[in-house]
DOLOPA-24462 format. One record per residue (C-alpha): residue number from 1; residue in one letter; x, y, z. Coordinates in steps of 0.5 Angstrom, whole numbers. Each point is the difference from the previous one (the first is absolute). Example, Ala and Ser with C-alpha at 12.3 -4.5 7.8 and 13.67 -1.06 7.14 Angstrom:
% DOLOPA-24462
NODE   seq   type      c1      c2      c3
NODE     1      A      25      -9      16
NODE     2      S       2       7      -2
//
This chain:
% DOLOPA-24462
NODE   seq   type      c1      c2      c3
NODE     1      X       6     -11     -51
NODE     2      X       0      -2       6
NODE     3      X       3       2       6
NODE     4      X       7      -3       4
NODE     5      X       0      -1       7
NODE     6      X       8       1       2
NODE     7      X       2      -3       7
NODE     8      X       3       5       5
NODE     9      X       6      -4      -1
NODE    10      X       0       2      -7
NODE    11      X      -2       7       1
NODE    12      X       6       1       3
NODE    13      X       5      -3      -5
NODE    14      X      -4       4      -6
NODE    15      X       2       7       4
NODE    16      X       7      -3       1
NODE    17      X       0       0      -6
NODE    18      X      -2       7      -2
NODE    19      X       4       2       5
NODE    20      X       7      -4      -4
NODE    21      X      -3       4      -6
NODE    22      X       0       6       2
NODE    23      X       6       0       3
NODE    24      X       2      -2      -7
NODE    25      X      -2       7      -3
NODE    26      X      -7      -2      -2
NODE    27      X      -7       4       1
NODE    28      X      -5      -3       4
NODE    29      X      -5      -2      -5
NODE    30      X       6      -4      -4
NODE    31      X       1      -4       7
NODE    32      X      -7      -1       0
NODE    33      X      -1      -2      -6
NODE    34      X       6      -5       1
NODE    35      X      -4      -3       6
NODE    36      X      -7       0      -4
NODE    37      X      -3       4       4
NODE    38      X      -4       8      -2
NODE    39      X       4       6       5
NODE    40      X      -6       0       3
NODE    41      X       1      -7       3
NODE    42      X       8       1       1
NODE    43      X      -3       7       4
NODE    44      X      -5      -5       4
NODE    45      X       4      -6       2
NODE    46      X       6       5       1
NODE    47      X      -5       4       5
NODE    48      X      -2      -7       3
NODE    49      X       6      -4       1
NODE    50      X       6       5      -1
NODE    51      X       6       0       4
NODE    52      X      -3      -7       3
NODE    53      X       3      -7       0
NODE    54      X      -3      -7      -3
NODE    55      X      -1      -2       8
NODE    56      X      -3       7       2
NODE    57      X      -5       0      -6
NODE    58      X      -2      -8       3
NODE    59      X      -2       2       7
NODE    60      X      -3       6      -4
NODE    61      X      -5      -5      -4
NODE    62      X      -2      -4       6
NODE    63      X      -1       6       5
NODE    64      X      -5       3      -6
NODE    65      X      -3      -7      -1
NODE    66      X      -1       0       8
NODE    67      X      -3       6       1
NODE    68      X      -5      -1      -6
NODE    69      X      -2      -6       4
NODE    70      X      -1       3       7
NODE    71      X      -4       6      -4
NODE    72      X      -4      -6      -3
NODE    73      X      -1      -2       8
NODE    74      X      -2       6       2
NODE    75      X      -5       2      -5
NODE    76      X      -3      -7       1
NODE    77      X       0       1       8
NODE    78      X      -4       7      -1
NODE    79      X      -5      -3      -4
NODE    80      X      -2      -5       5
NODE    81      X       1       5       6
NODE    82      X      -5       5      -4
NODE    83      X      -4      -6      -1
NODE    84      X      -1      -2       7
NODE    85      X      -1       6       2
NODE    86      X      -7       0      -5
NODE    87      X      -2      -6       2
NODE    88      X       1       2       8
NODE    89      X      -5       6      -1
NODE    90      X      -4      -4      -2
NODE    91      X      -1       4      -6
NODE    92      X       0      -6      -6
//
């Protein structure tokens, strides 16, 4: 079976709706199976997106999405220093 991919948006309308249900008297699994999702999963998102709002959980998404690309930069850029750095010793 393969997996889901919910958007943050989504994310955080499912954990709204755990939270109605369990306003309701339900137990955490029983909301969670409403939603779809294993407890495993509620407690994930709940740890991640808890608490946020759709607009918190976007400008999330983009300042992980930044920060792997400007890893990815920095990555590149110490390769070409180390690079040069041999090449300048003369030991190639």
């Amino acid at each position: 079976m393969g997996q889901r991919r919910y958007t943050p948006e989504q994310i955080i309308h499912k954990l709204r709706e755990v939270e109605i249900a369990l306003s309701k008297g339900a137990t955490i699994a029983q909301a969670a199976k409403k939603i779809g999702v294993t407890d495993h999963t509620y407690y994930r998102w709940r740890a991640e997106y808890g608490g946020m709002r759709v607009d918190q959980a976007k400008r999330l998404k983009a300042l992980e999405t930044e920060n792997a690309r400007r890893k990815q930069l920095v990555a590149d850029l110490s390769l070409d220093n180390a690079i040069l750095k041999e090449a300048a010793s003369g030991n190639f």
